[in-house]
C-alpha positions as CSV (number, residue, x, y, z in Angstrom):
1,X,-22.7,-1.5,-20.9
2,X,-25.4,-1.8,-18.2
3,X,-26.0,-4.3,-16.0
4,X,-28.9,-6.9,-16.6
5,X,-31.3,-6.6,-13.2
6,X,-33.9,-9.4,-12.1
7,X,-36.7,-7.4,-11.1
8,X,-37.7,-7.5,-7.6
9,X,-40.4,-6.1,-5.6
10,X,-38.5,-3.6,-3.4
11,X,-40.6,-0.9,-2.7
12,X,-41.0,-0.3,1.2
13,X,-38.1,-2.6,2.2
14,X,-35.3,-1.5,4.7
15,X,-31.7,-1.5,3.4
16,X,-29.6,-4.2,4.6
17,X,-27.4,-3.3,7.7
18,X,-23.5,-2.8,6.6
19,X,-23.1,-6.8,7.9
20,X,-25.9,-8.3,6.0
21,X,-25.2,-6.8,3.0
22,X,-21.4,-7.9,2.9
23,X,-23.3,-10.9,3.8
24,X,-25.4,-10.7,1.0
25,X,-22.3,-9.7,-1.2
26,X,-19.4,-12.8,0.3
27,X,-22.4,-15.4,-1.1
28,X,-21.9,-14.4,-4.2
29,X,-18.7,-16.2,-4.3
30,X,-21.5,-19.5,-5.0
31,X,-21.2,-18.2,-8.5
32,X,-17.1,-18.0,-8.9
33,X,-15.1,-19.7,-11.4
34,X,-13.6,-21.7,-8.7
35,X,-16.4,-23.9,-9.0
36,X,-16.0,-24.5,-12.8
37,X,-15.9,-28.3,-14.4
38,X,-12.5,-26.4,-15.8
39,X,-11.4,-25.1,-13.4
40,X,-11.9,-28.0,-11.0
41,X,-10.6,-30.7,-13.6
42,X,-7.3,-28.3,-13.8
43,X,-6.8,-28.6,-9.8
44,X,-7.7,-32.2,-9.9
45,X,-4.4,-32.5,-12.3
46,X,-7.0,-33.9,-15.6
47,X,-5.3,-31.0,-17.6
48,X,-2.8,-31.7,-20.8
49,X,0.2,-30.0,-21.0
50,X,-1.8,-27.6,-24.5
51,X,-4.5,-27.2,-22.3
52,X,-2.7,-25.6,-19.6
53,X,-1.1,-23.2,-22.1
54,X,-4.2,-22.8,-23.7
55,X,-5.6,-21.2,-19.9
56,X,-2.5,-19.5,-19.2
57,X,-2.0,-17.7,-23.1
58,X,-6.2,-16.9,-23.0
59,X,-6.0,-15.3,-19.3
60,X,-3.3,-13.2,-20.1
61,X,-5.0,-11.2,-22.2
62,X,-7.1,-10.7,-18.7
63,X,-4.3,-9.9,-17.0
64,X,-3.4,-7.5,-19.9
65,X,-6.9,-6.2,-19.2
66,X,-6.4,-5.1,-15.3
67,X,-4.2,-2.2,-15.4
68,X,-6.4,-1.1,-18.5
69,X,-9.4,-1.5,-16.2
70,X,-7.9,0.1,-12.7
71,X,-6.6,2.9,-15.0
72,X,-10.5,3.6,-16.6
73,X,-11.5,3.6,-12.7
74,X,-8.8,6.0,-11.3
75,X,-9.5,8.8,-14.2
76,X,-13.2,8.8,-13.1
77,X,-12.4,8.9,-9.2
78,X,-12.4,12.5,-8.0
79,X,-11.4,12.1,-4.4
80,X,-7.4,12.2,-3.8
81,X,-7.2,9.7,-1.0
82,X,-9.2,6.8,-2.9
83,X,-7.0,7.3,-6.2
84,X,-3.8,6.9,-4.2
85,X,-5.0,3.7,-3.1
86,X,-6.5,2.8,-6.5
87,X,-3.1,3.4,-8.4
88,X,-1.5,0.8,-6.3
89,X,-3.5,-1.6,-8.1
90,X,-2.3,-0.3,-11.8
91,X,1.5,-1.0,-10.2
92,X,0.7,-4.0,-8.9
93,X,0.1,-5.5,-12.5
94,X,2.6,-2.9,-14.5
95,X,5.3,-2.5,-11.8
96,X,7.5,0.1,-10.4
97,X,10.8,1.7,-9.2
98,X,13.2,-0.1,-11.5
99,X,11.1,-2.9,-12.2
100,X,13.3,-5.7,-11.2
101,X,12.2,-8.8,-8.8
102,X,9.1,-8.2,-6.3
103,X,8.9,-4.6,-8.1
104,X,8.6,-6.3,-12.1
105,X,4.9,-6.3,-11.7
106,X,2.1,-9.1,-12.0
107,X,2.2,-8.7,-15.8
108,X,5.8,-10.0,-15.6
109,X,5.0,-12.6,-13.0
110,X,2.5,-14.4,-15.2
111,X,5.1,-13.9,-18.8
112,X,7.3,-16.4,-16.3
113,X,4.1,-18.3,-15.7
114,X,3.8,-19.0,-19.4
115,X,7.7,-19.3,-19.8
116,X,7.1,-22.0,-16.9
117,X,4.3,-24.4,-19.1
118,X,6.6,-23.9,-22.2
119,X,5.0,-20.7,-24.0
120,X,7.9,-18.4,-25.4
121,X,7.8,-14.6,-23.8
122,X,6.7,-13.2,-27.5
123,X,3.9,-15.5,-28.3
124,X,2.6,-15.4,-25.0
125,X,2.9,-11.4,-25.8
126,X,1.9,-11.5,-29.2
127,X,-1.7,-12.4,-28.1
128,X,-1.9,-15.2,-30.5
129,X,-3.0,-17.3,-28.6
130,X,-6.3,-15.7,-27.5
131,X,-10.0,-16.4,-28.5
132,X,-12.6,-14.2,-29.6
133,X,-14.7,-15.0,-26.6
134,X,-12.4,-13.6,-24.4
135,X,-11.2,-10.8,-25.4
136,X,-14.6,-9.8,-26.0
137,X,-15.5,-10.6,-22.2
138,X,-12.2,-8.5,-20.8
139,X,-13.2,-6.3,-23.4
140,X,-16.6,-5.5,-22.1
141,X,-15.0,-5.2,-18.2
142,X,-12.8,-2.5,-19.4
143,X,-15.8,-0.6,-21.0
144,X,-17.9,-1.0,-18.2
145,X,-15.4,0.2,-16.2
146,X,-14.9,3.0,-18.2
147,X,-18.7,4.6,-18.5
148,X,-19.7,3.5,-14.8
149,X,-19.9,5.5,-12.1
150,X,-16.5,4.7,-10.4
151,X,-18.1,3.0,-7.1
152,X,-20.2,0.8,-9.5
153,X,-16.5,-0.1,-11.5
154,X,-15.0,-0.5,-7.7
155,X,-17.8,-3.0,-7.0
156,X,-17.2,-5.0,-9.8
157,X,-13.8,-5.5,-8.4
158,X,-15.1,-7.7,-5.4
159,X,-14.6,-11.2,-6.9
160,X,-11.1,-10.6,-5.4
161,X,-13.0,-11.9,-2.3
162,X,-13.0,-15.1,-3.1
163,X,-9.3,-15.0,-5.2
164,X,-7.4,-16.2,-2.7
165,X,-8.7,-19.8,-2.2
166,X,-8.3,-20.3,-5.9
167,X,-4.7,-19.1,-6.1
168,X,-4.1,-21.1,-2.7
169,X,-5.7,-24.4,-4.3
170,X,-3.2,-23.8,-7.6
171,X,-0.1,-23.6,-5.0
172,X,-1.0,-26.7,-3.5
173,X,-2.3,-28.9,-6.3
174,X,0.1,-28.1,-9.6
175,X,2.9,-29.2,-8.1
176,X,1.7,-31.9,-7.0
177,X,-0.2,-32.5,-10.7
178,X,1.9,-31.1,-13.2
179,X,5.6,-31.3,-11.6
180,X,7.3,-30.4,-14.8
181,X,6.3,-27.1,-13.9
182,X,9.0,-24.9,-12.6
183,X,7.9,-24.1,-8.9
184,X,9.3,-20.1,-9.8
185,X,6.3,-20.2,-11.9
186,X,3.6,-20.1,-9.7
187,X,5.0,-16.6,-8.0
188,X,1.7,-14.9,-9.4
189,X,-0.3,-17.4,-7.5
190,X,2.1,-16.6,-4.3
191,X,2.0,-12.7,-4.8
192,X,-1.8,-12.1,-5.3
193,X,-3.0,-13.6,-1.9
194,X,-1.7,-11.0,0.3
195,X,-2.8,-8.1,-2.3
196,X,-6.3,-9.4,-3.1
197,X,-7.2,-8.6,0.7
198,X,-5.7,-5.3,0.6
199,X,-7.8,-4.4,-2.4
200,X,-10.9,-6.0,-0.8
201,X,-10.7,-4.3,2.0
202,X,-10.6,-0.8,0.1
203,X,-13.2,-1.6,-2.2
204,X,-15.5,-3.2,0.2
205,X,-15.6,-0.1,2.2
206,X,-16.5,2.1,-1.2
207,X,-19.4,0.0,-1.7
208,X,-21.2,-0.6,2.2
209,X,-20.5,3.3,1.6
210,X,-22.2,3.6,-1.6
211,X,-24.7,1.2,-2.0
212,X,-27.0,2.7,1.2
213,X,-30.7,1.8,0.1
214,X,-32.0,-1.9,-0.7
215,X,-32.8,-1.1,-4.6
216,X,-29.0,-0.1,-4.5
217,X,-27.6,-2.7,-2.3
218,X,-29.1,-5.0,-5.5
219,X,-27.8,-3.1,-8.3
220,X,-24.3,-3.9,-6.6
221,X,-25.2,-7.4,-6.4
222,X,-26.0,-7.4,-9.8
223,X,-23.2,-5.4,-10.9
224,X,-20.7,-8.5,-8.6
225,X,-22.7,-11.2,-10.5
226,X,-22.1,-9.2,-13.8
227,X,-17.9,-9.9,-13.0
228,X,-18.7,-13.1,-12.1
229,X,-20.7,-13.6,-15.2
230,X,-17.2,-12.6,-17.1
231,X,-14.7,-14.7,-15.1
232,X,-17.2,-17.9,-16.1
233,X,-17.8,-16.9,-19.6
234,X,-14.2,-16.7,-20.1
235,X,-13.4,-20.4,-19.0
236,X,-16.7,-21.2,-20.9
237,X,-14.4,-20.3,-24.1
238,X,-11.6,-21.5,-22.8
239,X,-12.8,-25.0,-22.7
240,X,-14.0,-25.5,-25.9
241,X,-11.1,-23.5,-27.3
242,X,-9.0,-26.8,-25.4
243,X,-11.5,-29.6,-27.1
């Protein structure tokens, strides 16, 4: 899939020093789902009890869709040192060593996460529960990152810039909003802070690295507003899945 562009007239310009254009890139985050009617009504605590399952069934199948996605990067990686970072990020989501507690993966913490707002482990599993409108968004991240070059797939992965405030605002509001949650529910939330700014930090540096001349430093923020596109789109469907 390529990336829609907005043409601009960059002939003769200068790149963008490594600090503007991370600049340029952290302003993106204008754009993030955090700032959905959605997503903002969820934190506010204006959710039902089916809507909240209805979120947490639909981005599973996202979740589903990371390990797919980091996996499509690694194979096309052909450096050693980045693809021993990169596979953290596939056992992250999958887990590792014998799978149990802190090592049972991010897949695993969000299962408990629909366990938590009263969807059973096998519906939840059973992808039942998701719409056509997002599946076919994750479905189109995988692909992409599948037939990009690798540092254009690694740049798509920056929305994890601006991850943390969301999971941080969903610790300290759905308690307080929806207390018939169990509080063991929210470990994804808890876990992804810390690991979103290891994983920023790695694939920040790929793309100030990659993205060296000003046509290029656009096709990256193209290629971030593509993913930001897909994390909008999907609560797009998600909410009038929920009316």
């Amino acid at each position: 899939m390529d990336i829609a562009t907005t043409p601009r007239p960059l002939e003769g310009l200068p790149a963008w020093t490594r600090e503007q254009f991370e600049a340029q890139l952290r302003d993106q985050g204008r754009s993030y789902h955090i700032h959905h009617p959605f997503n903002v009504r969820m934190n506010a605590g204006g959710c039902t009890p089916d809507e909240l399952r209805c979120w947490v069934a639909n981005r599973f199948y996202y979740q589903v869709c990371i390990p797919r996605k980091d996996a499509a990067i690694l194979a096309n990686m052909p450096d050693r040192a980045h693809r021993r970072l990169w596979v953290e990020r596939i056992l992250d989501h999958d887990g590792y060593g014998d799978f149990e507690g802190s090592a049972s993966g991010g897949l695993e913490a969000w299962i408990r996460l629909g366990e938590a707002v009263g969807i059973a482990r096998d519906d939840l599993l059973s992808l039942q529960g998701v719409v056509p409108a997002v599946r076919f968004a994750c479905d189109a991240y995988v692909n992409f990152a599948a037939k990009a070059p690798w540092q254009e797939a690694v740049c798509s992965s920056l929305t994890e810039m601006f991850a943390p405030q969301i999971h941080k605002d969903r610790l300290a509001s759905w308690p307080l909003h929806y207390p018939w949650i169990d509080a063991d529910g929210l470990g994804y939330f808890r876990k992804r802070i810390p690991l979103a700014g290891r994983d920023v930090e790695h694939g920040l540096r790929v793309t100030l690295d990659h993205f060296t001349t000003r046509a290029a430093q656009h096709r990256a923020l193209d290629i971030l507003q593509f993913k930001l596109d897909i994390l909008w789109t999907m609560l797009d469907a998600i909410e009038k899945a929920c009316q």
